[in-house]
C-alpha positions as CSV (number, residue, x, y, z in Angstrom):
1,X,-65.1,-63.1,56.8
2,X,-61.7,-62.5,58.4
3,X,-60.3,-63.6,54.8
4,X,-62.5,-60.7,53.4
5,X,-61.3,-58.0,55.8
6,X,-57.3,-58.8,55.2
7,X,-58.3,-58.1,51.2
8,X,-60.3,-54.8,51.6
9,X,-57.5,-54.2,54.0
10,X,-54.7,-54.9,51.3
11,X,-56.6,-53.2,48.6
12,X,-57.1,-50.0,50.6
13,X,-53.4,-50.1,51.7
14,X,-52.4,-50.3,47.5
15,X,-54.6,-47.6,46.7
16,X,-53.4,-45.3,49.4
17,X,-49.8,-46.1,48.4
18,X,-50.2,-45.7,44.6
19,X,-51.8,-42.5,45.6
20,X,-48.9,-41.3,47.5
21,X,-46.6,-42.3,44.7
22,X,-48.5,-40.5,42.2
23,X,-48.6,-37.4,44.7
24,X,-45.0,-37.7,45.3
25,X,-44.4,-38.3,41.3
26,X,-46.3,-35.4,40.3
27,X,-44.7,-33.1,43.0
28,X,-41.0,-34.1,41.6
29,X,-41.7,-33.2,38.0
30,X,-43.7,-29.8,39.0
31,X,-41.7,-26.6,38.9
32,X,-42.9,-23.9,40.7
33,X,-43.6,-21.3,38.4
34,X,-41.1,-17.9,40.1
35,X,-43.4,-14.7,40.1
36,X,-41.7,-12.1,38.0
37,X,-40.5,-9.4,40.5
38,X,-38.1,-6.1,40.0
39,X,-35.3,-8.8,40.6
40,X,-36.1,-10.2,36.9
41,X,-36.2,-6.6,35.7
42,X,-33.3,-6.4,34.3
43,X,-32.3,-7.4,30.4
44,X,-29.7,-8.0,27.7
45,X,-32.1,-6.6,25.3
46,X,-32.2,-3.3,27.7
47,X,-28.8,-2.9,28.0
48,X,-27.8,-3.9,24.2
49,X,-30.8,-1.5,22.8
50,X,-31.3,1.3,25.5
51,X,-28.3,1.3,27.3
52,X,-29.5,1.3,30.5
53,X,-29.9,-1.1,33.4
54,X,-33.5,-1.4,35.5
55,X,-33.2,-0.7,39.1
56,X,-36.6,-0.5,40.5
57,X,-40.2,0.4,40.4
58,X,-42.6,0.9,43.1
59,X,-45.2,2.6,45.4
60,X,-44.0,5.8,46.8
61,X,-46.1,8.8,48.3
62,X,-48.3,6.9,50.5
63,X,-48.6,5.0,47.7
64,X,-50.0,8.1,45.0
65,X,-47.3,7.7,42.7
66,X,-45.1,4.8,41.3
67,X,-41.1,5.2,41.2
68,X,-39.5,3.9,38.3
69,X,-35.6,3.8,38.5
70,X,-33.0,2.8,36.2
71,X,-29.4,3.1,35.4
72,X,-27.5,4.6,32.6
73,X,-25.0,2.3,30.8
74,X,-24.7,3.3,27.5
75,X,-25.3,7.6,27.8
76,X,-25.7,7.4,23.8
77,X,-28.2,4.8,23.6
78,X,-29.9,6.5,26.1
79,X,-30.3,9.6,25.2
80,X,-33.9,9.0,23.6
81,X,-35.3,8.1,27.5
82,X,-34.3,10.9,29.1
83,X,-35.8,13.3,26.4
84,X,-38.7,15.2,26.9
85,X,-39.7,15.2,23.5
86,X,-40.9,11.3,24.1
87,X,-43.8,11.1,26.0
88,X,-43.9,8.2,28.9
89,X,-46.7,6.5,30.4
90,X,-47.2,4.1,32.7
91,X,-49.6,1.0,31.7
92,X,-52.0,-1.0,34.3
93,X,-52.0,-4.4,32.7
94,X,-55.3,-5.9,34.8
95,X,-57.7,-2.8,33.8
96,X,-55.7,-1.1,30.0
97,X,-55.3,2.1,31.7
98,X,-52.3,4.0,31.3
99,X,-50.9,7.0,34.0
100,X,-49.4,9.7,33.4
101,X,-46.2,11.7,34.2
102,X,-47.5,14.4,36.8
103,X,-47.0,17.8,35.0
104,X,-46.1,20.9,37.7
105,X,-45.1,24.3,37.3
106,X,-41.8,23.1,36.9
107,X,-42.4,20.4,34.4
108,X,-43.3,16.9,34.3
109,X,-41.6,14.8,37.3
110,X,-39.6,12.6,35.5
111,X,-35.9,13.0,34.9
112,X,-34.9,14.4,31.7
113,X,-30.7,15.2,30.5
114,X,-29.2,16.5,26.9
115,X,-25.8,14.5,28.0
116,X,-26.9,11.3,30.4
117,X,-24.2,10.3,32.9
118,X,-22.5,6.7,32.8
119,X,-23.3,5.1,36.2
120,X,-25.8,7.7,37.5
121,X,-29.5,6.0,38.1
122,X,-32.3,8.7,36.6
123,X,-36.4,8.5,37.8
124,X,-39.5,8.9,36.2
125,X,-42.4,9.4,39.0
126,X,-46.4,8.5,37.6
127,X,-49.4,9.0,38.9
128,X,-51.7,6.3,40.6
129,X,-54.8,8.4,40.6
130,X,-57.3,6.4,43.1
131,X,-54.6,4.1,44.1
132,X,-55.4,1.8,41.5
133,X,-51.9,0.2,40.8
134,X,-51.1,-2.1,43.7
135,X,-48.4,-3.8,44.7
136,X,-46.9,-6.5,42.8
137,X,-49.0,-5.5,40.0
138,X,-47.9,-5.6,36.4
139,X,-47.3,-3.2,34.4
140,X,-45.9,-1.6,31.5
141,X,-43.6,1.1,31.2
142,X,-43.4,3.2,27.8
143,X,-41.3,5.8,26.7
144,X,-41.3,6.9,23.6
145,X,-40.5,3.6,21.2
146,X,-39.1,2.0,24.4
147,X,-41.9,-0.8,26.0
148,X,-41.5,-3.1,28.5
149,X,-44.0,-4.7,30.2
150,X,-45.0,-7.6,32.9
151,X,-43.2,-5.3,35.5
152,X,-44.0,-5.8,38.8
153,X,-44.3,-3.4,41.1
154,X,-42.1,-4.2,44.0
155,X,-43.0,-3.5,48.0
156,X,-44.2,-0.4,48.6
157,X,-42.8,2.1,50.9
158,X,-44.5,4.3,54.3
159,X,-41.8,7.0,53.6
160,X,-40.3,8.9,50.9
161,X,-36.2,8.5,51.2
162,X,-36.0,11.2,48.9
163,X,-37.8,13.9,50.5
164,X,-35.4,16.3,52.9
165,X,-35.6,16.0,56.4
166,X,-37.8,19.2,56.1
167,X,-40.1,17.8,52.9
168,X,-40.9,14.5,55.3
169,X,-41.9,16.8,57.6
170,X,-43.5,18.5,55.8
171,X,-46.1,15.7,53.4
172,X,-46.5,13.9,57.5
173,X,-48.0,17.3,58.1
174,X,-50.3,17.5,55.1
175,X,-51.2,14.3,55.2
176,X,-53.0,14.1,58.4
177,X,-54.3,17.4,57.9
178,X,-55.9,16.1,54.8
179,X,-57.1,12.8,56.9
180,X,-58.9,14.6,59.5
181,X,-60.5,16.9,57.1
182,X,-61.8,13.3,54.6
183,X,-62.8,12.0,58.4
184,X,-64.7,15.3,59.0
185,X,-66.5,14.7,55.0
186,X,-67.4,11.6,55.7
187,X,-69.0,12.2,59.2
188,X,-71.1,15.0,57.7
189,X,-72.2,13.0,54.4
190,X,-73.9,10.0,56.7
191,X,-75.0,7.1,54.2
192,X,-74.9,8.5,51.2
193,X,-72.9,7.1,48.9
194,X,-73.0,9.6,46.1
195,X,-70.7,11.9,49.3
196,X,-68.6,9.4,50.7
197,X,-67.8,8.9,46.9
198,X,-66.6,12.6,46.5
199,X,-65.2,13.0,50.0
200,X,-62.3,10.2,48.9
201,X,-61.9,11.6,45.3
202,X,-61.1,14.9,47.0
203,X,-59.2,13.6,49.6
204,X,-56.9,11.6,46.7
205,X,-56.7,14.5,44.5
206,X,-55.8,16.6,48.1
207,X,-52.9,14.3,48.6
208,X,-51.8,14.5,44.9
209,X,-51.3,18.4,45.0
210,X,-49.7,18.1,48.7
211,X,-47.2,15.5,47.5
212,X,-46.2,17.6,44.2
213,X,-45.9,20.8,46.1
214,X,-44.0,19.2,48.8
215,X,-41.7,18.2,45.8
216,X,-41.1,21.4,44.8
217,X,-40.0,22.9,47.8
């Protein structure tokens, strides 16, 4: 019996230490496969064919709109970005939809120049109606004939850098005023869905306009 036991005891000890091996083999010769992130934005191609460099791309206005930045290298070659005769879209890759430049009464928010400037970065702003874009999404950004895609969107942001003092102010303002008033919606619809439904379409739609007119201020 005791001969038995050192056996079972030896095999098990074998097993557990070809296992290891094999765990430790497999872990050597597995490559962790590096999430694509605005880090790996940038490209030869973009630069050779564009003339311009990528910056960033991320969640801004409380996370309503999605910042897309890059940098002029070649002003010739990039001309046909910053024209407003191409139309440029943003697209979800996980649901196919595509979103929109925001139009106001002062035009579309994106940045547009007849002569580009060497050096200086330029930013398109689109909408994320419902909030549907997330963070470290991907996505695909077309302008005109230019496409790139598997862009990730990169950590979002609580404030807006590029508002004025007076514009932060200014959306912090709107922004809860527009919170109590969804609070107050939903209070009133109870239960029902169908309401709470609409009371956060309006409340989205609400923070939409305050953002763009906070813009143009």
């Amino acid at each position: 019996m005791a001969v038995f036991r050192r056996t079972v005891l030896k095999c098990a000890c074998s097993a557990i230490g070809w296992l290891i091996a094999l765990v430790i083999a497999i872990g050597g010769c597995t490559t962790p496969t590096p999430k694509a992130g605005i880090h790996e934005m940038d490209s030869p191609d973009n630069a050779e064919k564009w003339g311009i460099r990528f910056e960033s791309i991320r969640l801004t206005g409380a996370d309503h709109f999605v910042d897309f930045r890059f940098r002029v290298i070649d002003p010739e070659k990039a001309g046909s970005l910053l024209s407003r005769k191409d139309k440029a879209y943003l697209l979800h890759e996980p649901t196919g939809k595509a979103f929109p430049v925001p139009v106001t009464k002062v035009g579309p928010l994106r940045a547009t120049a007849v002569g580009p400037k060497p050096g200086r970065s330029y930013v398109i702003l689109f909408s994320n109606v419902n909030k549907i874009i997330q963070q470290d999404d991907p996505v695909t950004v077309v302008i005109g004939e230019f496409k790139t895609a598997g862009l990730r969107i990169g950590t979002a942001r609580d404030s807006t850098p590029d508002l004025t003092p007076e514009q932060e102010t200014a959306w912090t303002d709107q922004r809860r005023d527009l919170l109590h008033t969804y609070q107050a919606c939903m209070s009133g619809c109870l239960k029902d869905r169908a309401c709470l439904k609409q009371c956060r379409e309006d409340y989205d739609s609400g923070l939409n306009a305050a953002y763009l007119e906070v813009l143009q201020e």
